[in-house]
Steps between C-alpha positions, in 0.01 A plus 500: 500500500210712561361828650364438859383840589443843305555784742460880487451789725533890414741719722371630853679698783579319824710584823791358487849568799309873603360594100273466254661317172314427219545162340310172277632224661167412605353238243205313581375202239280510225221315317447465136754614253705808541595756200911461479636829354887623419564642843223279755239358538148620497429644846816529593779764567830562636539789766871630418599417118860621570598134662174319424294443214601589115546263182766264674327465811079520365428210639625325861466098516580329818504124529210329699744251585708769786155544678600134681871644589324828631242354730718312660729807545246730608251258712265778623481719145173417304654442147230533242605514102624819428648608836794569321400734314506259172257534188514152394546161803647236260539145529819354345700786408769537731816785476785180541382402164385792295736705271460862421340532211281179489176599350181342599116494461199469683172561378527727218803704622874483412766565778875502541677458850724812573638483849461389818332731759684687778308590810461831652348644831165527335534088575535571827219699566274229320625252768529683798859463572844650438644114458339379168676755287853331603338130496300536216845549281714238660211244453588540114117495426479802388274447198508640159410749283328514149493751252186447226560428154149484374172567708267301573247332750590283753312331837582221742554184401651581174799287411804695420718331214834609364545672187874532487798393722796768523829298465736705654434358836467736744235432711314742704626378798845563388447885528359442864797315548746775363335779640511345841680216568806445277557872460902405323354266219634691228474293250127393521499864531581586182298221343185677683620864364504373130143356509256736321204425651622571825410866612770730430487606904638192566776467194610814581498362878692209448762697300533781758597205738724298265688851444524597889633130555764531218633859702530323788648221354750745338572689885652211618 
């Protein structure tokens, strides 16, 4: 396991369906090593902090290994690393086998996995086209978020090792999976809203739903 790519990019205003929007998903790759702090990365920014950005979502990892999937998906879209608007490419990490709240290293920074990352139309307007938003999520590569539990310095080519394993189980592509897909799982459900080091947004989330499916349960 290993970073592949280190990639930051500050927030700029482009024209996006008839206005101007202000956004960071632009993150072009770095040389040398690259400051880690509690909220990003040296050199990098989020644009809107009320859905992106903050402790649980400091740092955005996507796997090198979806670039293959995408390129054949999107034949005529240059794919460079970073084009999705991810900090760190990584080899070997992918959201099928990660649990929330497995804590890793790289360099001399400390990490923890959080959630998986939900597109918005700020993804569209990266690509060019209203379809990605809607294919991006039912690909299930969605990537995954880190939050950072001691700074550091990291660069490419650093392996990334794990420090601890969470146990519970839930991986983060079981909260893809519940958010979109199997949307009546209650009982995974409730495993996910019990875990600690999942954001509270989505344990309160998941109980919301468990509670709306128990009324209409109860209706008929």
């Amino acid at each position: 396991m290993k970073i592949i790519s280190v990639n930051v990019g500050l927030p700029g205003e482009i024209f996006h369906e008839g206005r101007i929007i202000k956004t960071g998903i632009f993150k072009n790759p770095v040389e040398g090593r690259v400051r880690v702090r509690a909220l990003n990365l040296t050199g990098d920014e989020q644009a809107d902090l009320t859905v992106h950005g903050g402790p649980s979502k400091a740092i955005y990892v996507y796997p090198s290994e979806h670039y293959e999937f995408w390129r054949k998906e999107l034949p005529q879209t240059t794919l460079p690393w970073g084009m999705f608007g991810e900090n760190l490419t990584s080899e070997g990490l992918l959201e099928k086998d990660l649990n929330v709240g497995d804590r890793l290293c790289a360099g001399s920074a400390e990490f923890m996995v959080t959630e998986p990352r939900l597109p918005c139309y700020k993804l569209s307007a990266k690509f060019g086209r209203d379809d990605i938003v809607k294919r991006f999520l039912k690909s299930r590569r969605t990537g995954f978020y880190c939050a950072v539990l001691r700074e550091g310095e990291i660069g490419a080519g650093d392996a990334i090792h794990f420090l601890n394993r969470a146990d519970h189980g839930v991986r983060v592509a079981d909260i893809t999976r519940l958010y979109a897909f199997d949307r009546n799982d209650t009982a995974a459900m409730r495993r996910a809203a019990e875990i600690k080091s999942l954001p509270e947004s989505w344990r309160s989330y998941f109980r919301e739903r468990i509670e709306r499916l128990a009324q209409q349960q109860n209706r008929m």
